[in-house]
C-alpha positions as CSV (number, residue, x, y, z in Angstrom):
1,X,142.1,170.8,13.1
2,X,144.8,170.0,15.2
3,X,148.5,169.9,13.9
4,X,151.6,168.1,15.2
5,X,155.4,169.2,15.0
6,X,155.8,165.1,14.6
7,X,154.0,162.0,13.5
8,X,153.2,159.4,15.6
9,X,156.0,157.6,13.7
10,X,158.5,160.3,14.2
11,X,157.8,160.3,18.3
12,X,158.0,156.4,18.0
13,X,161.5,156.5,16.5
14,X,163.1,158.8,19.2
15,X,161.4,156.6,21.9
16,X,163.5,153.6,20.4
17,X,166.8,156.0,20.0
18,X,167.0,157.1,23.4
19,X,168.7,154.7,25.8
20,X,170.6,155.4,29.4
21,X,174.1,156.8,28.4
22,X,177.0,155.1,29.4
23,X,179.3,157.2,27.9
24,X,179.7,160.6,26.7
25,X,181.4,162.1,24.7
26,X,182.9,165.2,26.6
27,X,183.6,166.9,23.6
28,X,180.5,167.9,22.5
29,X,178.4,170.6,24.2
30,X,174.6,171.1,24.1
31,X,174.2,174.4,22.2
32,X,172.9,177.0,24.4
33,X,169.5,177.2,21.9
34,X,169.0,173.5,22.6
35,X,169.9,173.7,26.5
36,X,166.6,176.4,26.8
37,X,164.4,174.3,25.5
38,X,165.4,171.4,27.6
39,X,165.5,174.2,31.0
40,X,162.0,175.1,30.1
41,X,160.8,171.4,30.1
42,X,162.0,171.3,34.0
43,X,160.5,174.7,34.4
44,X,157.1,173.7,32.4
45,X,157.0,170.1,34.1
46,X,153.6,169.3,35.7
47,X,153.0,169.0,40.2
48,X,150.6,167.9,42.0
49,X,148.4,171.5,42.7
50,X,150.9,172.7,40.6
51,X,152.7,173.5,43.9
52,X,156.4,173.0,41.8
53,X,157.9,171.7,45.4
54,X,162.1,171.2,43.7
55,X,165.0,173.0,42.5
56,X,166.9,172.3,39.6
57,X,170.4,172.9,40.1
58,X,172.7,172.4,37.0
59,X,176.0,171.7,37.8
60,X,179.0,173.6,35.7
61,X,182.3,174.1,37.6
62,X,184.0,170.9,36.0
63,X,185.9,170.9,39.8
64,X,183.0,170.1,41.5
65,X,181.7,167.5,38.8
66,X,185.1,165.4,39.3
67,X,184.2,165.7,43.1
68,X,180.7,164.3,42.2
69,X,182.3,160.7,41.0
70,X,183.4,159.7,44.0
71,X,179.9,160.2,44.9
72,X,177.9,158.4,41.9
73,X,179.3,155.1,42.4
74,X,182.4,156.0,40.2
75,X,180.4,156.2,37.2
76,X,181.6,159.0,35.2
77,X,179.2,160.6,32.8
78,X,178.5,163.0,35.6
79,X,181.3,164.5,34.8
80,X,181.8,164.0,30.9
81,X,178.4,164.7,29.7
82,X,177.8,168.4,28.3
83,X,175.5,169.4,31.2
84,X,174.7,167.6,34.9
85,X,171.0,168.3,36.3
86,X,170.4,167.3,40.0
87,X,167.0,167.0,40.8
88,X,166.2,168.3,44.3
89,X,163.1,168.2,46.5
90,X,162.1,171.4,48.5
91,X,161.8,169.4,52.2
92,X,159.1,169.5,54.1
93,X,156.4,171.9,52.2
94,X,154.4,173.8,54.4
95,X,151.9,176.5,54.3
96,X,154.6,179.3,53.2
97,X,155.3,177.5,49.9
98,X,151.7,177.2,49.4
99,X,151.6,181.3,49.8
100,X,154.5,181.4,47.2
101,X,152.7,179.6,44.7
102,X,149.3,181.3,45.2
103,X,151.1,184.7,44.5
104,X,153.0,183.6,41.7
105,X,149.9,182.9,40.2
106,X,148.4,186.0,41.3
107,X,150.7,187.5,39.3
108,X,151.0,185.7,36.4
109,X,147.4,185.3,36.1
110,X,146.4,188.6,37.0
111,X,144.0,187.6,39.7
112,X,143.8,189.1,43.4
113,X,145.6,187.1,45.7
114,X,142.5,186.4,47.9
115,X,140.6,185.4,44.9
116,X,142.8,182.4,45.5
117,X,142.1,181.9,49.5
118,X,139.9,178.7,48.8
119,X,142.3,177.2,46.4
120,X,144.9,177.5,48.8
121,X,143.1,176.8,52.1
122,X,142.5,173.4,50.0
123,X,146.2,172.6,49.1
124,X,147.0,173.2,52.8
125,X,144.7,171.0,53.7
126,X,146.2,168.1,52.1
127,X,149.7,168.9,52.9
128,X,148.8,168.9,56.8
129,X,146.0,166.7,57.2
130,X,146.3,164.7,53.7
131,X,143.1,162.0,53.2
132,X,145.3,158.7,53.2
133,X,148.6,158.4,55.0
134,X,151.2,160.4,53.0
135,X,155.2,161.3,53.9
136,X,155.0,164.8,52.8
137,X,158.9,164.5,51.2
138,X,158.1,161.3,49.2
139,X,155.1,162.9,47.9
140,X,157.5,165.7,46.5
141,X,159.9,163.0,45.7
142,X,156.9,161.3,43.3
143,X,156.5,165.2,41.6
144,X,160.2,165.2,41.1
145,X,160.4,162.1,39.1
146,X,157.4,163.5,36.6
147,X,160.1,166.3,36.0
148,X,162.8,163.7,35.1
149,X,160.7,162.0,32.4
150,X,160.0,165.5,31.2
151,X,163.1,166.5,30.8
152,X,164.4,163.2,29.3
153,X,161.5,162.6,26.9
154,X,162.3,166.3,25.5
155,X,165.6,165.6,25.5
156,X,165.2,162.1,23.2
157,X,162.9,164.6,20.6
158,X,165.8,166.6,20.3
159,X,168.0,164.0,19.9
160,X,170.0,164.1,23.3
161,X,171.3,161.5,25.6
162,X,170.2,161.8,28.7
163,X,171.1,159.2,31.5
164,X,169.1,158.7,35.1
165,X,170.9,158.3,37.8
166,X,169.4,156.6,41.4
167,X,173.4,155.5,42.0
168,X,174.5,158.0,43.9
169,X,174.8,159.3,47.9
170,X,172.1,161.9,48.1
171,X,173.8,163.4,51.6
172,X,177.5,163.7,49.8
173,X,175.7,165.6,46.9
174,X,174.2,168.3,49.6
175,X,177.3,168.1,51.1
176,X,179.5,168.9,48.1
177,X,176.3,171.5,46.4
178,X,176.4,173.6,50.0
179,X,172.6,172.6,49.8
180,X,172.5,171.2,53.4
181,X,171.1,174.8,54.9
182,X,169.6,175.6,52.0
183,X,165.7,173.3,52.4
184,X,166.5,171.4,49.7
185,X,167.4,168.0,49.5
186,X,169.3,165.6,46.1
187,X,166.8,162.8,45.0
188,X,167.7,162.0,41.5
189,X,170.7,162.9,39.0
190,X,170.4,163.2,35.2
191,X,173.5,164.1,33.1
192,X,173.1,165.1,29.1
193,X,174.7,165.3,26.1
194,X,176.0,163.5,23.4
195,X,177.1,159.6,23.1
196,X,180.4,158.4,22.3
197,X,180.1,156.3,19.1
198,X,182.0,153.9,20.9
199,X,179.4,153.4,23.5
200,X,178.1,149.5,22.9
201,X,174.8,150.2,24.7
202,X,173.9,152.6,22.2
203,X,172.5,149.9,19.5
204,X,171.6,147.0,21.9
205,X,167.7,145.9,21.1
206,X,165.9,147.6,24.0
207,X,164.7,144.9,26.4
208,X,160.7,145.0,27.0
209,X,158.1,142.6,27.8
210,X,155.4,142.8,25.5
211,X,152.9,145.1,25.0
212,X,150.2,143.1,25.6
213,X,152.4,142.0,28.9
214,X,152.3,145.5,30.5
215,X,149.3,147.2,29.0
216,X,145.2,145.9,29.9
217,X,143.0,148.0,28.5
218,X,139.4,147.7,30.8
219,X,136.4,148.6,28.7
């Protein structure tokens, strides 16, 4: 029989709890027990093949988070919340970071590397010669944004704020990360922690159409 941590009811609860956070209170800091679980749902986050192409980088020196303002439309939880995740793609995946992957899982799986020469000969495939017309950095860019809703759905069951963030220039963040040399590129930025009771977006009534609006079920 299978068992749950939480009830349907439980999950449904946090759902309604979490919201985008406007403000943070920079006071309060994700305990470092909390902040591995919420690592390992980046790390644990599902890709296309499974081929992981991103880099997480979480952002610390509070210089550099100031710096990041400027750059995020003025909007300051980058730099109050407890920790700031920028979501990065690896650009332009090629036939080396296939090779990675296959001998990660070599290792990990304790298989031969050539055991895997198909399986890889396949995902090459479809990153050079893909069967419908596919930008190879927006296709990473889609595998990035499975990662955000990972990490921001765990973070709502543990009962942290977590706030997307598309308002932002992607080329200052490389610039101000030192990521320009580096392959990767900023797509996304998520900042967590903990809301400031003050915040008056916390108990606003979500706005959603209907169910019955958004989800057709064909039998």
């Amino acid at each position: 029989m299978n068992t749950t941590t939480f009830s349907p009811q439980e999950v449904l609860k946090q759902l309604e709890w979490r919201y985008a956070t406007k403000e943070f209170d920079s006071s309060k800091k994700i305990p470092d027990d909390v902040w591995k679980v919420l690592e390992q749902s980046l790390v644990l986050a599902p890709s296309s093949f499974g081929v992981q192409p991103w880099k997480f980088f979480v952002v610390r020196n509070p210089e550099i988070r100031h710096q990041l303002v400027e750059h995020s439309w003025g909007q300051k939880q980058v730099e109050e919340a407890s920790h700031l995740v920028v979501l990065t793609i690896k650009e332009d995946v090629n036939s080396e970071d296939v090779d990675s992957y296959l001998e990660r899982m070599s290792e990990v799986r304790n298989v031969p590397v050539e055991n895997l020469e198909k399986l890889g000969d396949m995902i090459k495939g479809f990153i050079k010669e893909p069967p419908y017309p596919l930008d190879k950095n927006e296709w990473s860019t889609r595998q990035v944004y499975i990662a955000l809703g990972f990490f921001m759905t765990c973070a709502a069951m543990l009962e942290i704020d977590t706030c997307p963030m598309e308002g932002i220039v992607p080329d200052k963040y490389d610039e101000v990360l030192g990521l320009k040399e580096t392959g990767y590129r900023t797509v996304i930025v998520c900042p967590a922690g903990y809301r400031l009771s003050s915040d008056k977006y916390a108990n606003m009534p979500k706005v959603r159409f209907q169910t019955e609006d958004v989800v057709e079920y064909v039998d």
